[in-house]
C-alpha positions in Angstrom: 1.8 -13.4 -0.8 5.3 -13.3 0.5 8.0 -13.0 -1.9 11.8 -12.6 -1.6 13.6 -10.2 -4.5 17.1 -11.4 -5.7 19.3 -8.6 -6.1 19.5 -9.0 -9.7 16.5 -7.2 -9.6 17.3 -4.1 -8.2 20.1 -3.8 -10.4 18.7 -4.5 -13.4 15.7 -2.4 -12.4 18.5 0.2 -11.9 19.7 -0.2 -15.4 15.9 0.0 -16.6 15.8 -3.5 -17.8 12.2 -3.7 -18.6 11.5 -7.5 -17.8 13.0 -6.3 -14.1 11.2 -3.0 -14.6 7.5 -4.6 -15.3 8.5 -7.2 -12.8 9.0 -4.4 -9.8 6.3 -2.6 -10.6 3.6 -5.5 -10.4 4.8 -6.2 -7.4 5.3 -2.9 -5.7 1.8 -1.5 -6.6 0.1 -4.6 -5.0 -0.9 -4.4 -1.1 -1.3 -7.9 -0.7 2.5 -8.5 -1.2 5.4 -8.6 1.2 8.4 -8.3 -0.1 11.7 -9.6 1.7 15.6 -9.3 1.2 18.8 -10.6 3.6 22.1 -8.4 3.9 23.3 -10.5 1.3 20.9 -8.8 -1.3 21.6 -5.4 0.2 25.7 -6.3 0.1 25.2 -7.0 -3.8 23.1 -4.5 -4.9 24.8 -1.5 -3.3 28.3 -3.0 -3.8 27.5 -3.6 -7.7 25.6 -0.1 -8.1 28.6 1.2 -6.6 31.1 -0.6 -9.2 29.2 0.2 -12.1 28.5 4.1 -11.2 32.2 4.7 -10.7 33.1 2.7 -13.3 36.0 1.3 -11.5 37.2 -2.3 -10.6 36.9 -3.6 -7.2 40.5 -2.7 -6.1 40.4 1.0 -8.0 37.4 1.5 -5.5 39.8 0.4 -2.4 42.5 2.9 -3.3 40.0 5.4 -3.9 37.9 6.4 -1.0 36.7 9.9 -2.8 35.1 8.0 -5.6 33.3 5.2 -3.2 31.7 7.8 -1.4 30.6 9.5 -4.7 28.7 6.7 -5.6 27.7 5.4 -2.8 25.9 8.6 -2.1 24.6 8.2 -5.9 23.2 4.6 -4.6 21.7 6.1 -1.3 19.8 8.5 -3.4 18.9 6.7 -6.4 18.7 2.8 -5.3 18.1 2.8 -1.5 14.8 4.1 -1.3 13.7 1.1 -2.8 15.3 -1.2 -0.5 14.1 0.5 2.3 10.4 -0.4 0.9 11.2 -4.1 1.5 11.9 -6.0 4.5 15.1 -7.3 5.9 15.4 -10.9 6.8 18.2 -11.7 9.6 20.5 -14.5 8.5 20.6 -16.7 11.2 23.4 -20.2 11.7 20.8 -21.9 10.6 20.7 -21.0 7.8 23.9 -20.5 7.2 23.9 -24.4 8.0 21.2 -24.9 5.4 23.3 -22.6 2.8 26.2 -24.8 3.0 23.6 -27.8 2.1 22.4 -26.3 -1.0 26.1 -25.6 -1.8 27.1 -29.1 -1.9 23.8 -30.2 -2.6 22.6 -27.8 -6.2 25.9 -26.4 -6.9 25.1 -23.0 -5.9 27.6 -20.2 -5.0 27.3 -19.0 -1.7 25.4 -15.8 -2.1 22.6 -17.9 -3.7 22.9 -20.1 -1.5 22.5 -18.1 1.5 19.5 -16.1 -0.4 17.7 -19.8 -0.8 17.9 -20.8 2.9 16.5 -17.5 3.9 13.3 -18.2 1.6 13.5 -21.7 3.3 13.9 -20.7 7.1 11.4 -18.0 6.9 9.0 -19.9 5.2 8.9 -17.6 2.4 7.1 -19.8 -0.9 8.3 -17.3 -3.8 11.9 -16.1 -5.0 11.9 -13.3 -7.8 15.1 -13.5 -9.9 16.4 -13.6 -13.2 19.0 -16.1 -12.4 18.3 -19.5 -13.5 20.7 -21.2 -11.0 17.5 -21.1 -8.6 14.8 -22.9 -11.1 16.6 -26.9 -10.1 17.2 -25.9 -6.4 13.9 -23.7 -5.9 12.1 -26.8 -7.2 13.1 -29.6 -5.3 12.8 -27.1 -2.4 9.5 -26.5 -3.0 10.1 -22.5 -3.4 8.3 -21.2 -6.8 10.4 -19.5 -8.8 9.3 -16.6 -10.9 11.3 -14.9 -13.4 8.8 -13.5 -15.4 5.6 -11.5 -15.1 3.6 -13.8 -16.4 4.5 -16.2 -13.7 4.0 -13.8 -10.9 0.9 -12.8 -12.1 -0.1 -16.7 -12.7 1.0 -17.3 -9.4 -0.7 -14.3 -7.7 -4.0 -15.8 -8.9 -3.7 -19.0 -6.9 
């Protein structure tokens, strides 16, 4: 089963969220999962990890180089070692191509966008998130959308 993680769920996972948390840990005790992100899902996770660490707005953290650093060593230590369990997907002009498709097409903002054109270039049948901006677009795009772990585990079963 190949499956790509939104970055929602790192971040909630970070927060100890426990549909993200029971959702992570089904998937990262099973062998028979790969697990896939882009750079766009690295971008948001560390760049929102860092934000709410420091508790600072985006333009505090570009004034403030001592308190990015603080954090972002706080995200390499707490938050990294998870992403560097998964693999990373190249984004490619194709799909940056098909991204701008699903923008004008579903309505989705570009990070989304970019994230469902990865799962569709790469062939991968499975996004995990807990936004529901995917469930339409994953859909008619034939990508199974799980947000739950009853639906991973339903789906893991086929």
């Amino acid at each position: 089963m190949k499956v790509f993680l939104d970055s929602n769920i790192f971040i909630e996972f970070s927060k100890n969220m426990p549909k993200a948390v029971m959702l992570v840990k089904e998937l990262f005790k099973n062998l028979d999962v790969e697990i896939f992100i882009n750079d766009v899902v690295y971008s948001e996770v560390s760049f929102i990890f860092i934000r709410v660490h420091s508790e600072k707005s985006y333009f505090e953290l570009k004034k403030n180089k001592k308190v990015v650093i603080k954090a972002g060593q706080a995200f390499l230590n707490k938050l990294f070692p998870m992403l560097k369990l998964v693999k990373f997907l190249e984004i490619k002009e194709n799909i940056i191509n098909l991204a701008n498709n699903y923008i004008v097409t579903y309505g989705l903002l570009p990070n989304d966008a970019l994230i469902l054109a990865t799962c569709k270039h790469y062939g991968i049948n499975y996004l995990i998130s807990l936004d529901e901006d995917f469930r339409d677009a994953c859909e008619k795009e034939k990508i199974t959308f799980i947000s739950s772990i009853d639906t991973l585990k339903k789906n893991r079963e086929i």
